[in-house]
C-alpha positions in Angstrom: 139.4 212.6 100.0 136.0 211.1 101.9 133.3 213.0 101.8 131.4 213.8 105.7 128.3 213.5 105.9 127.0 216.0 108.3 125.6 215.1 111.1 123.1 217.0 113.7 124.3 217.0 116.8 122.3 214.3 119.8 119.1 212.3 118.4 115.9 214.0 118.3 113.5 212.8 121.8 110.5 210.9 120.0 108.6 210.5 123.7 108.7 213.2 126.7 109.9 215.7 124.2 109.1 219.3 125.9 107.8 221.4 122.4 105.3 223.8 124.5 106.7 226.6 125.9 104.5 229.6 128.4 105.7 233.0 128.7 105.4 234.0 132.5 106.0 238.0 133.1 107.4 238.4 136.7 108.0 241.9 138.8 111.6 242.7 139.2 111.1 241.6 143.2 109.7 238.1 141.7 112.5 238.0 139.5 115.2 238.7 142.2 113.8 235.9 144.2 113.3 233.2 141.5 117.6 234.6 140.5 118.7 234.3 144.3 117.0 231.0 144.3 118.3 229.5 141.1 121.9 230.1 142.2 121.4 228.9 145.5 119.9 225.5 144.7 122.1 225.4 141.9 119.2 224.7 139.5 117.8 226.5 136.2 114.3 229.3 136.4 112.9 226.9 133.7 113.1 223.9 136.4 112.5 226.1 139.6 109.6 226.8 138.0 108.8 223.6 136.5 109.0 221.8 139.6 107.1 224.2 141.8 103.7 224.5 139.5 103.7 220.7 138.2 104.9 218.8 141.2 103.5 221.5 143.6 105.3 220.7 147.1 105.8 217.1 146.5 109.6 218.3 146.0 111.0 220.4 148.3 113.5 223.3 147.4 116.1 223.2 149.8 118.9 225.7 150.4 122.0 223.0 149.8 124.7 225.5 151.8 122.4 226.3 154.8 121.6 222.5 154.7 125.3 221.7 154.6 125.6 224.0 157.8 122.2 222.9 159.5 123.6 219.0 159.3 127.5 219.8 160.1 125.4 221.5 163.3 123.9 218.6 163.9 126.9 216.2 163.7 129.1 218.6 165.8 126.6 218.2 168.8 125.9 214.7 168.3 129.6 214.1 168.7 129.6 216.7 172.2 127.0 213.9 173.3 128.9 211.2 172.4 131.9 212.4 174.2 130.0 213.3 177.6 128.3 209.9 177.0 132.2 208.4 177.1 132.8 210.3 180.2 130.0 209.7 182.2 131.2 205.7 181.7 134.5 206.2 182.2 133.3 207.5 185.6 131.1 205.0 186.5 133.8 202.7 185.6 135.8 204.1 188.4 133.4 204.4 190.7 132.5 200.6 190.0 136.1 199.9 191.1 135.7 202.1 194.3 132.8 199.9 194.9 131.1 203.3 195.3 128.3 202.7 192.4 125.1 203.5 192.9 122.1 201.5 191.8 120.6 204.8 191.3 123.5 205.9 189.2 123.5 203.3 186.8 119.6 203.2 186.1 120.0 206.5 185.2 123.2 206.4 183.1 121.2 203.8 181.1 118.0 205.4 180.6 120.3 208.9 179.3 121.7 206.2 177.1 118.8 204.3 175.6 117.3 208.5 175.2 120.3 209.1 173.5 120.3 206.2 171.1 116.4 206.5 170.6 117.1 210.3 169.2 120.1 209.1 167.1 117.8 206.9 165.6 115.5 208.7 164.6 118.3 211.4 163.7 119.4 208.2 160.7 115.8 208.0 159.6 114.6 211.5 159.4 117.6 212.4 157.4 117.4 209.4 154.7 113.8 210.6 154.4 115.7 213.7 153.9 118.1 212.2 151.3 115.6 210.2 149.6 113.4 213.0 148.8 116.1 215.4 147.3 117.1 212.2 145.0 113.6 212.8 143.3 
């Protein structure tokens, strides 16, 4: 029969290896908090904190569920506008074939429109900014 060697467990870290440690003492209303926080951002206390004294703001804690519901929000009424921006064409379309359009009508169609596409937009960049800083 071979003999095992025993082995332990994952390679010790040689660089970036985390060997001090700080006892913090909270309140039981500070602990609540830092509790309610670590199971809603689905992250540990030890990195809460970690990332809140030693990065400061420079990441933000964000609430992933209200997030979630903030953005769904967002998409229902962005897709409200894009219906209504459907009708109004479909309208002028018929209108068009009445030959009862309105110079006055379509200027104003198109500004709503290049509005609408301008908030879009910035809609796309504001939320990869959004993205790109919760990937830190």
């Amino acid at each position: 029969m071979k003999s095992r060697t025993k082995q332990n467990g994952r390679p010790l870290l040689l660089k970036n290896r985390r060997s001090k440690k700080i006892d913090v003492r909270f309140t039981e209303e500070e602990y609540a908090l830092i509790t309610r926080l670590e199971q809603q951002l689905g992250m540990s206390k030890t990195d809460l904190v970690r990332i809140r004294v030693l990065e400061n703001s420079a990441n933000l804690l964000i609430n992933a569920s209200e997030m979630i519901r903030q953005l769904d929000s967002i998409g229902s009424e962005m897709n409200r506008t894009g219906n209504n921006i459907n009708q109004l064409a479909r309208h002028a379309n018929t209108l068009k074939k009445q030959h009862r359009l309105s110079p006055e009508i379509i200027e104003e169609n198109n500004s709503l429109l290049r509005q609408w596409t301008d908030i879009q937009l910035l809609l796309e960049v504001t939320l990869r900014k959004l993205i790109r800083m919760m990937g830190r």
